[in-house]
N, CA, C and O atoms as a GROMACS GRO file, in nm:
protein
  432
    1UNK      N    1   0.084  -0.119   0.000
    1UNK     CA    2   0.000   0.000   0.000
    1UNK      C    3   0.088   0.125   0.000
    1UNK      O    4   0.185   0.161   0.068
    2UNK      N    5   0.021   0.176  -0.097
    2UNK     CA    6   0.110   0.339  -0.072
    2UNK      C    7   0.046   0.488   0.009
    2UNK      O    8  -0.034   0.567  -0.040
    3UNK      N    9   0.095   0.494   0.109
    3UNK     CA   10   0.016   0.590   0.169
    3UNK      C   11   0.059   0.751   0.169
    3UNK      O   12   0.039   0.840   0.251
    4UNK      N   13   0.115   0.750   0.063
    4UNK     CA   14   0.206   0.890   0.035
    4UNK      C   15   0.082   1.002   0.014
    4UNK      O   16   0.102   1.116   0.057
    5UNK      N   17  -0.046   0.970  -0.052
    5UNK     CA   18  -0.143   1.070  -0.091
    5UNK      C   19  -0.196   1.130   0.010
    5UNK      O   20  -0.200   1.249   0.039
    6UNK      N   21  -0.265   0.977   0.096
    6UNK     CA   22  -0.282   1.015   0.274
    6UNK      C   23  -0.206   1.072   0.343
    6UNK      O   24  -0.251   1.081   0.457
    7UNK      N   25  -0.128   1.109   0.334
    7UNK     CA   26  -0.014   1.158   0.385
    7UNK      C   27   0.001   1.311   0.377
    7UNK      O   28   0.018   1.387   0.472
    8UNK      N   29  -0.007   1.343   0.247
    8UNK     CA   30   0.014   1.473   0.208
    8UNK      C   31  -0.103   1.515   0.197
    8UNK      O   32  -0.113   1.638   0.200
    9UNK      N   33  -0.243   1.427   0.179
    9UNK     CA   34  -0.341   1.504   0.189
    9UNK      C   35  -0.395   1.533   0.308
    9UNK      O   36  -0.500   1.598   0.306
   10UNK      N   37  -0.347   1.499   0.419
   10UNK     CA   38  -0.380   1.510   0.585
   10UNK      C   39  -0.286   1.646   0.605
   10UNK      O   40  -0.318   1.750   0.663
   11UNK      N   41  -0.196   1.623   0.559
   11UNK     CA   42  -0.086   1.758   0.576
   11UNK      C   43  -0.155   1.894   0.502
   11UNK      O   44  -0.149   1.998   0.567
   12UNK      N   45  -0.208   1.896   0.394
   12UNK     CA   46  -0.265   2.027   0.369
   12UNK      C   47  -0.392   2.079   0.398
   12UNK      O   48  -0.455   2.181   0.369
   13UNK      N   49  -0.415   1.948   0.484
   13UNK     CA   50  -0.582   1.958   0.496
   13UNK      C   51  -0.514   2.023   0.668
   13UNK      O   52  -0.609   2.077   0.725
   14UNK      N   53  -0.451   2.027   0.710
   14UNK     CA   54  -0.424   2.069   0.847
   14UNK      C   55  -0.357   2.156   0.828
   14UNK      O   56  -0.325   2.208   0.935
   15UNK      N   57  -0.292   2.231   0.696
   15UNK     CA   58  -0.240   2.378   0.640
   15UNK      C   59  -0.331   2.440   0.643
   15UNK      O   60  -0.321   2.547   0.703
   16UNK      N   61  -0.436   2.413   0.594
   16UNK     CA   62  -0.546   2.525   0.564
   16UNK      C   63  -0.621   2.555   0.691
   16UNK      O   64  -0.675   2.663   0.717
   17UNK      N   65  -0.618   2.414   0.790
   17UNK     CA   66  -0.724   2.464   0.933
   17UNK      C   67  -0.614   2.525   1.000
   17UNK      O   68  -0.652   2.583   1.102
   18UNK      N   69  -0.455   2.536   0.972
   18UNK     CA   70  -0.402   2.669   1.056
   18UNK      C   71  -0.396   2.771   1.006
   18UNK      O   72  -0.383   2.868   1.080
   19UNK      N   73  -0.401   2.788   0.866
   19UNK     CA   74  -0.400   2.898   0.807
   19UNK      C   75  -0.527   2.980   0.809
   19UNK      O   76  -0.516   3.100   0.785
   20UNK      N   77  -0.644   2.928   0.835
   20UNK     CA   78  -0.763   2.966   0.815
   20UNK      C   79  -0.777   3.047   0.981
   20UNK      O   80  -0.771   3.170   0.973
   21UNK      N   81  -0.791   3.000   1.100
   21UNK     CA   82  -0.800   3.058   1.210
   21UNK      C   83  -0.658   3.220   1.226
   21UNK      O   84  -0.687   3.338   1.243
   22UNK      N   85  -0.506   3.158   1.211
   22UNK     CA   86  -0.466   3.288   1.155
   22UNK      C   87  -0.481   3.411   1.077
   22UNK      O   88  -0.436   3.523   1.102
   23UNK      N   89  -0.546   3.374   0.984
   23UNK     CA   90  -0.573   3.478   0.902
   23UNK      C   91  -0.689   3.570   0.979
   23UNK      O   92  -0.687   3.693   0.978
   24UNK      N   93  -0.780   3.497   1.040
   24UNK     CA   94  -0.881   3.553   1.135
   24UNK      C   95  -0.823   3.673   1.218
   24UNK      O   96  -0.847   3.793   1.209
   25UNK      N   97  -0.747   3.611   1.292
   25UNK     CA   98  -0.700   3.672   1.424
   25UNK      C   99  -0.588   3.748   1.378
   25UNK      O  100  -0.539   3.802   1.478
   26UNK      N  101  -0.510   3.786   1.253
   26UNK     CA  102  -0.404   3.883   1.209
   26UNK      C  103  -0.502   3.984   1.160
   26UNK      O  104  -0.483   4.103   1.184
   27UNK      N  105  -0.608   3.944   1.093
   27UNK     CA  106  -0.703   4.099   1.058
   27UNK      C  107  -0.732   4.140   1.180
   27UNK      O  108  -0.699   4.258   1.189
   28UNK      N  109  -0.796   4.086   1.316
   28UNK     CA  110  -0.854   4.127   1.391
   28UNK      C  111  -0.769   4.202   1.461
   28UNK      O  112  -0.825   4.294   1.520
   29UNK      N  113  -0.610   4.195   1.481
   29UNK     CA  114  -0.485   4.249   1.529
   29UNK      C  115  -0.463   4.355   1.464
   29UNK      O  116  -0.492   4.470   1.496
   30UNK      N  117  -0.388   4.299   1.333
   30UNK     CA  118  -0.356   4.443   1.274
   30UNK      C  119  -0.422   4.459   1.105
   30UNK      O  120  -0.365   4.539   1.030
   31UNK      N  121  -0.508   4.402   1.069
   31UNK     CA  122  -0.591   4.453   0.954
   31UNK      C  123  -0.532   4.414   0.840
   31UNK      O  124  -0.421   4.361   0.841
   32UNK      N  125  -0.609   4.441   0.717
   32UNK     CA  126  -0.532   4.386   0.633
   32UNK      C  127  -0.392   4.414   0.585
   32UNK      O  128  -0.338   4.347   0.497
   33UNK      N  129  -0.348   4.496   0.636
   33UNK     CA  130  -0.264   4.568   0.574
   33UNK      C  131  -0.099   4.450   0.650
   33UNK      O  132   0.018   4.490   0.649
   34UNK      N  133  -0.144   4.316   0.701
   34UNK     CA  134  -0.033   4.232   0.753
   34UNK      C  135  -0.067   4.142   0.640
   34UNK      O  136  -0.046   4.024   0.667
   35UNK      N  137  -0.116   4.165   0.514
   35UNK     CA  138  -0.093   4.060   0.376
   35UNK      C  139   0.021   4.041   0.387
   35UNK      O  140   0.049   3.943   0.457
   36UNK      N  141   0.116   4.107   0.338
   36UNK     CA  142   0.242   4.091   0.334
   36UNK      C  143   0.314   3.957   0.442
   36UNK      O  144   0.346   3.864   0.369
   37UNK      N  145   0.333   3.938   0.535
   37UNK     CA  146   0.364   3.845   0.629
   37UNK      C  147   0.282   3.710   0.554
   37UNK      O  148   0.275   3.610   0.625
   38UNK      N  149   0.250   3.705   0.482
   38UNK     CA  150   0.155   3.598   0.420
   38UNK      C  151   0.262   3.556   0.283
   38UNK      O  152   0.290   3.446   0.236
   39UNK      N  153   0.306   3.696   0.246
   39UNK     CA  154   0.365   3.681   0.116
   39UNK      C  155   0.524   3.611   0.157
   39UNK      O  156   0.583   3.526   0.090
   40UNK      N  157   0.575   3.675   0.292
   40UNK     CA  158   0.678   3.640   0.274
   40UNK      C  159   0.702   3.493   0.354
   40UNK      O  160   0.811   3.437   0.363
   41UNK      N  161   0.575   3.442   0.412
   41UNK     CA  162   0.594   3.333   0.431
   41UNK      C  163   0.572   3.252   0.340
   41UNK      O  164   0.646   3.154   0.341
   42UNK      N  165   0.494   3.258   0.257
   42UNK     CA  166   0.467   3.178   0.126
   42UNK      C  167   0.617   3.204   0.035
   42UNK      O  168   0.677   3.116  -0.027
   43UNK      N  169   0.637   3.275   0.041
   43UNK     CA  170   0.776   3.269  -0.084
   43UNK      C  171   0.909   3.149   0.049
   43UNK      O  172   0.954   3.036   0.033
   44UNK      N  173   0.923   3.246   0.160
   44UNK     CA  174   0.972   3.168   0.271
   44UNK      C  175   1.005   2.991   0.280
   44UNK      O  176   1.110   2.928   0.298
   45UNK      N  177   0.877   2.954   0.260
   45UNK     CA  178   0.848   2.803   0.246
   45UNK      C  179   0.864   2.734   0.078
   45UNK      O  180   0.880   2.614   0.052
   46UNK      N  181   0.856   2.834  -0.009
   46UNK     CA  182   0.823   2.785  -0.154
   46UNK      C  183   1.015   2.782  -0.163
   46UNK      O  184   1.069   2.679  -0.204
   47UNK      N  185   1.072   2.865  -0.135
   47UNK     CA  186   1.220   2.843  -0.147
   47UNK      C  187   1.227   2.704  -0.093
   47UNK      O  188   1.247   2.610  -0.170
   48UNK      N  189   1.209   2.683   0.058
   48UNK     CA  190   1.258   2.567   0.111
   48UNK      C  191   1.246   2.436   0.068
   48UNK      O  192   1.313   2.334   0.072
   49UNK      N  193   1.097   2.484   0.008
   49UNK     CA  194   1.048   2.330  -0.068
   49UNK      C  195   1.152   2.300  -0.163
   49UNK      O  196   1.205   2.190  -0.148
   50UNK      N  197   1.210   2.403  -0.295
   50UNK     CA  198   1.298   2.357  -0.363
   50UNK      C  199   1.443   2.264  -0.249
   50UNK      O  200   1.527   2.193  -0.306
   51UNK      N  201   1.444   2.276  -0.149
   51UNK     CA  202   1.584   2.240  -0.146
   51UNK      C  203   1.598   2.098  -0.031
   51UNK      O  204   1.700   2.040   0.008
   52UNK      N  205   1.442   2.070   0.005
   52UNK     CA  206   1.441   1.986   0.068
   52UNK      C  207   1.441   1.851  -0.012
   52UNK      O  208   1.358   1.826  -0.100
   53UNK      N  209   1.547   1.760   0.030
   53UNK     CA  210   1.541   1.664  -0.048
   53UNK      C  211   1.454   1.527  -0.036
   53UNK      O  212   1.491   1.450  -0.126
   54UNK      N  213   1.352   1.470   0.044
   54UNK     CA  214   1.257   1.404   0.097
   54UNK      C  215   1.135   1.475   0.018
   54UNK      O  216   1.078   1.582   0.039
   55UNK      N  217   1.113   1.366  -0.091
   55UNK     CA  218   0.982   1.413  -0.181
   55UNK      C  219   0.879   1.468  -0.104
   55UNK      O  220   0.843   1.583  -0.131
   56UNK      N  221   0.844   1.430  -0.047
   56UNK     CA  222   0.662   1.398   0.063
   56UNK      C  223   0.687   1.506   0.100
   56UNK      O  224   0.603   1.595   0.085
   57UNK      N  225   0.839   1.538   0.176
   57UNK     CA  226   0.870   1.650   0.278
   57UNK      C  227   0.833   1.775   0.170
   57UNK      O  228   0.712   1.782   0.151
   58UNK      N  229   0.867   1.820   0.136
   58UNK     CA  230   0.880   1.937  -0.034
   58UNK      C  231   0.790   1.934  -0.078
   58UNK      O  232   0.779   2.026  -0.159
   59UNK      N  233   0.670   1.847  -0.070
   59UNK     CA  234   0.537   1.860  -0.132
   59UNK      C  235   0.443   1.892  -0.034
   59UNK      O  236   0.329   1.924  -0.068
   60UNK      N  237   0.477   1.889   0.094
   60UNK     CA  238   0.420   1.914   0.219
   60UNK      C  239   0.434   2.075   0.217
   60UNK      O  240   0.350   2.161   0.190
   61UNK      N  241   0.569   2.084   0.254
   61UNK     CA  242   0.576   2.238   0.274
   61UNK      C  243   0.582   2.357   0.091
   61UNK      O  244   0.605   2.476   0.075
   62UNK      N  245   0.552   2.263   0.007
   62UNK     CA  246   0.506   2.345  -0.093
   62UNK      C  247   0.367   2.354  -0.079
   62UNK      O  248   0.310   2.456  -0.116
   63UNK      N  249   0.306   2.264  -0.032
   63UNK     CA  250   0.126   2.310  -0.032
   63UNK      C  251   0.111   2.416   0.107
   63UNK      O  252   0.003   2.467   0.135
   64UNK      N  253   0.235   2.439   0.187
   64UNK     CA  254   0.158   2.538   0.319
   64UNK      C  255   0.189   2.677   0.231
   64UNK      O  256   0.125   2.781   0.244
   65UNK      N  257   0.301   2.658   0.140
   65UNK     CA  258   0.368   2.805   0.105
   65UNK      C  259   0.270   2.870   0.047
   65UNK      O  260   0.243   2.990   0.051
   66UNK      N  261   0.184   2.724  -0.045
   66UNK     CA  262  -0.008   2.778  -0.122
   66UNK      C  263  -0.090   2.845  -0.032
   66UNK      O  264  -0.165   2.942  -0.042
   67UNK      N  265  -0.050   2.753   0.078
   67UNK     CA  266  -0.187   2.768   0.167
   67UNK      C  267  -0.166   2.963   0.211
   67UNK      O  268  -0.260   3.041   0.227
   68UNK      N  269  -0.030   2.996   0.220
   68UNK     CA  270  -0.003   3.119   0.285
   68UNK      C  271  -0.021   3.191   0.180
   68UNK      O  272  -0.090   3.291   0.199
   69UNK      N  273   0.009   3.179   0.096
   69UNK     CA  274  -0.006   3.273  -0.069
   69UNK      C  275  -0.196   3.312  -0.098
   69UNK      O  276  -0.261   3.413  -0.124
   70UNK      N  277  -0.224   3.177  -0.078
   70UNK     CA  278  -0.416   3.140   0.007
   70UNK      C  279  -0.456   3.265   0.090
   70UNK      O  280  -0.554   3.340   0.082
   71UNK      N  281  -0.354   3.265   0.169
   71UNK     CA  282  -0.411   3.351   0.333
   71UNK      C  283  -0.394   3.513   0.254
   71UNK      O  284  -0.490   3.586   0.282
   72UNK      N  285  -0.293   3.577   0.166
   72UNK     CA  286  -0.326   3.666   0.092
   72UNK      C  287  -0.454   3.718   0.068
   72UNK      O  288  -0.487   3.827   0.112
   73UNK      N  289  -0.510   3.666   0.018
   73UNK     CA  290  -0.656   3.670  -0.075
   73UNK      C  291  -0.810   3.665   0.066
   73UNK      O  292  -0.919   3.722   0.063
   74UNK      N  293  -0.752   3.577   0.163
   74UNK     CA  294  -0.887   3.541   0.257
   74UNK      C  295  -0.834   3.661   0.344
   74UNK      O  296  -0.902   3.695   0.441
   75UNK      N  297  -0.710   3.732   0.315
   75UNK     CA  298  -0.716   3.849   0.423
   75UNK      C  299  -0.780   3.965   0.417
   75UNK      O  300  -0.817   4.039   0.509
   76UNK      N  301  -0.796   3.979   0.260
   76UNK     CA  302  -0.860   4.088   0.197
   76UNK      C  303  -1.027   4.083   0.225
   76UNK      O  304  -1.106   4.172   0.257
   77UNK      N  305  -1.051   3.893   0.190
   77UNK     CA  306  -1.184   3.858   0.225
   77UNK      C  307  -1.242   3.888   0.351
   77UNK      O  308  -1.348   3.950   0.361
   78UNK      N  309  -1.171   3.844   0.453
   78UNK     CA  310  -1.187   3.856   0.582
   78UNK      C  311  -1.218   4.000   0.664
   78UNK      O  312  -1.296   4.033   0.753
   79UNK      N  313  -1.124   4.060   0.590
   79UNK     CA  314  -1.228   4.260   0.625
   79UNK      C  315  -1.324   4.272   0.538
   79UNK      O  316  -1.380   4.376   0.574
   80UNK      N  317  -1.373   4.237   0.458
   80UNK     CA  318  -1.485   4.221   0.410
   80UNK      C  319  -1.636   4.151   0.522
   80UNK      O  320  -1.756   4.176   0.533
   81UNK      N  321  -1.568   4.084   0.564
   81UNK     CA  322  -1.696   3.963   0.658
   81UNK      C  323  -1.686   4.051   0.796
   81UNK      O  324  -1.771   4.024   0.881
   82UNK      N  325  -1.572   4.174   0.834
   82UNK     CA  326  -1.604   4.219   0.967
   82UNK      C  327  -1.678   4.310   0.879
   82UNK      O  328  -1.801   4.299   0.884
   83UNK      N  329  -1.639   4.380   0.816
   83UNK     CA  330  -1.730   4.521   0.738
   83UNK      C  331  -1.884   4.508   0.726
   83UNK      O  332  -1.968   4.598   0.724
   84UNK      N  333  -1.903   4.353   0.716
   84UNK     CA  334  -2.043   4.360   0.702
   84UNK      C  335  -2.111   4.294   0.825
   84UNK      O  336  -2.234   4.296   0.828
   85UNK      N  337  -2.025   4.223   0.949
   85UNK     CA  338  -2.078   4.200   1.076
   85UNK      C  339  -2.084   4.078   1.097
   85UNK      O  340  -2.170   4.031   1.171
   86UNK      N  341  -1.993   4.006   1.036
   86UNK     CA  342  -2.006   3.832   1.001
   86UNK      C  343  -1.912   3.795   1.101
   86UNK      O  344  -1.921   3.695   1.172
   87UNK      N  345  -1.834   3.870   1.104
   87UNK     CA  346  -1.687   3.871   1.230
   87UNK      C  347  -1.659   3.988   1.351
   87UNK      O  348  -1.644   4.105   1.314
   88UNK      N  349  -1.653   3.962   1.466
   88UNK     CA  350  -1.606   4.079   1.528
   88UNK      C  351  -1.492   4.170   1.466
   88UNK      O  352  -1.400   4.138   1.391
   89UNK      N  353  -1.533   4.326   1.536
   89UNK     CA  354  -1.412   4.403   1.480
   89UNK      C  355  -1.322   4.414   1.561
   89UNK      O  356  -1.358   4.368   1.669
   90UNK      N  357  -1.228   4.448   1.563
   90UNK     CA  358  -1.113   4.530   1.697
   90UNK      C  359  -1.146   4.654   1.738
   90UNK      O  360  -1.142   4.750   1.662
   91UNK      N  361  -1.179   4.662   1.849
   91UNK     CA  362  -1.247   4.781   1.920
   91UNK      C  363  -1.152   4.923   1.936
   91UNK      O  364  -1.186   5.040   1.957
   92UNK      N  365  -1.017   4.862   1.915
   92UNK     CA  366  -0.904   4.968   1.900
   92UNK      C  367  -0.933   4.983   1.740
   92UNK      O  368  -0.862   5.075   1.700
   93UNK      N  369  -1.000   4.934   1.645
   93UNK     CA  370  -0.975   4.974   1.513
   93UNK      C  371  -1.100   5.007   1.454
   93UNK      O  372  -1.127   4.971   1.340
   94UNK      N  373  -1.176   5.072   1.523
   94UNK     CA  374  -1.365   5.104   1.507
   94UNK      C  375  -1.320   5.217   1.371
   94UNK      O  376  -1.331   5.209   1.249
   95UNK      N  377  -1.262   5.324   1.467
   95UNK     CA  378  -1.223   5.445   1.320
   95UNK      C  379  -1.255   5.350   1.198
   95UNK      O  380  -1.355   5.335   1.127
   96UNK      N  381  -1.133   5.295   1.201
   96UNK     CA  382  -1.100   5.261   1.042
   96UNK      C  383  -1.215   5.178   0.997
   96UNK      O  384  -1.271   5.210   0.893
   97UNK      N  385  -1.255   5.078   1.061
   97UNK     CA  386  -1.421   5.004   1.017
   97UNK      C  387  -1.502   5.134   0.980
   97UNK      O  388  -1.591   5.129   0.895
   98UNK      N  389  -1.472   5.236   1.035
   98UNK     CA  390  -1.608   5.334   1.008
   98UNK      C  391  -1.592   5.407   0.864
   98UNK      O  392  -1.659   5.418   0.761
   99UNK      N  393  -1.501   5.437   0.899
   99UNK     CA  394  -1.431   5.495   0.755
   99UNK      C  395  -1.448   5.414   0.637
   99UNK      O  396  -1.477   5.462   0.527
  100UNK      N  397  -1.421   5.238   0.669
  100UNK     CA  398  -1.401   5.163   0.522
  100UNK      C  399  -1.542   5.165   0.472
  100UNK      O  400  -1.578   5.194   0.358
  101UNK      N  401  -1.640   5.119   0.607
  101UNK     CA  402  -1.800   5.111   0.561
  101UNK      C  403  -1.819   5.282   0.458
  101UNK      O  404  -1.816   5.277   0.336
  102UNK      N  405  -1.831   5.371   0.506
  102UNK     CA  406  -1.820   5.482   0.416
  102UNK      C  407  -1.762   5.471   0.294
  102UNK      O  408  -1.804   5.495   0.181
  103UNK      N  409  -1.664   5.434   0.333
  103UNK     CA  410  -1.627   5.418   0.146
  103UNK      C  411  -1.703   5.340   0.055
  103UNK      O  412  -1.748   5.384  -0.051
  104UNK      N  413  -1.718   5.216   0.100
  104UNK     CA  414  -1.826   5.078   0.044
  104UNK      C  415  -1.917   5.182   0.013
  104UNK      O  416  -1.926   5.211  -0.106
  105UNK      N  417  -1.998   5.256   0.111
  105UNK     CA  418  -2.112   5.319   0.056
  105UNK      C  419  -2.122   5.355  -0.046
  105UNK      O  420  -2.191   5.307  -0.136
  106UNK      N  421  -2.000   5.516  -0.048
  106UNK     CA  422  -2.010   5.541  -0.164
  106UNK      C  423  -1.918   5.488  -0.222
  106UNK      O  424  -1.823   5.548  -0.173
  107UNK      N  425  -1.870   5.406  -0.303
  107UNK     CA  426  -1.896   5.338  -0.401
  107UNK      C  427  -2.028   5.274  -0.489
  107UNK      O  428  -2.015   5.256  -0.610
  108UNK      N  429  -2.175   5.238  -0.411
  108UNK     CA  430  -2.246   5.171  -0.478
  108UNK      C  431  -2.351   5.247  -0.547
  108UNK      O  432  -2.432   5.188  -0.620
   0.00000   0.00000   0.00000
């Protein structure tokens, strides 16, 4: 039996349930504007993958470098879901919720 798929598919399936609660709690800290820390962990890990020599290992930490490159995009999403009340805001960061809702406004 080859259990290499199980393997790596348990591993990204447990990338994304840490990546997913982080991304939460870095908007709720410091907003979107900590994308970046996403980017440079994703490039961070996508280097390493090239140089690790253990296949499984390198395909493991190439799917978290996704998963963080991932957390990019759900960070942007994620002030979106406090903006509209789906998520708590940071009570130190009300201003800026107030301000972004205004903008949304006008825009539509």
């Amino acid at each position: 039996m080859n259990f290499n798929g199980i393997i790596i598919g348990a591993a990204v399936f447990l990338s994304i349930g840490i990546c997913h609660p982080l991304v939460i709690k870095m908007e709720y800290l410091w907003g979107r504007r900590s994308w970046w820390v996403w980017l440079v962990a994703g490039l961070a890990f996508s280097g390493l993958s090239l140089f690790v020599k253990n296949t499984i290992l390198s395909i493991i930490i190439g799917g978290f470098a996704f998963c963080c490159f991932w957390g990019i995009h759900e960070m942007f999403l994620q002030e979106k879901r406090v903006l509209r009340g789906w998520f708590p805001e940071n009570p130190r960061r009300h201003d800026y919720y107030v301000s972004r809702r205004k903008e949304m406004e006008g825009k539509r």
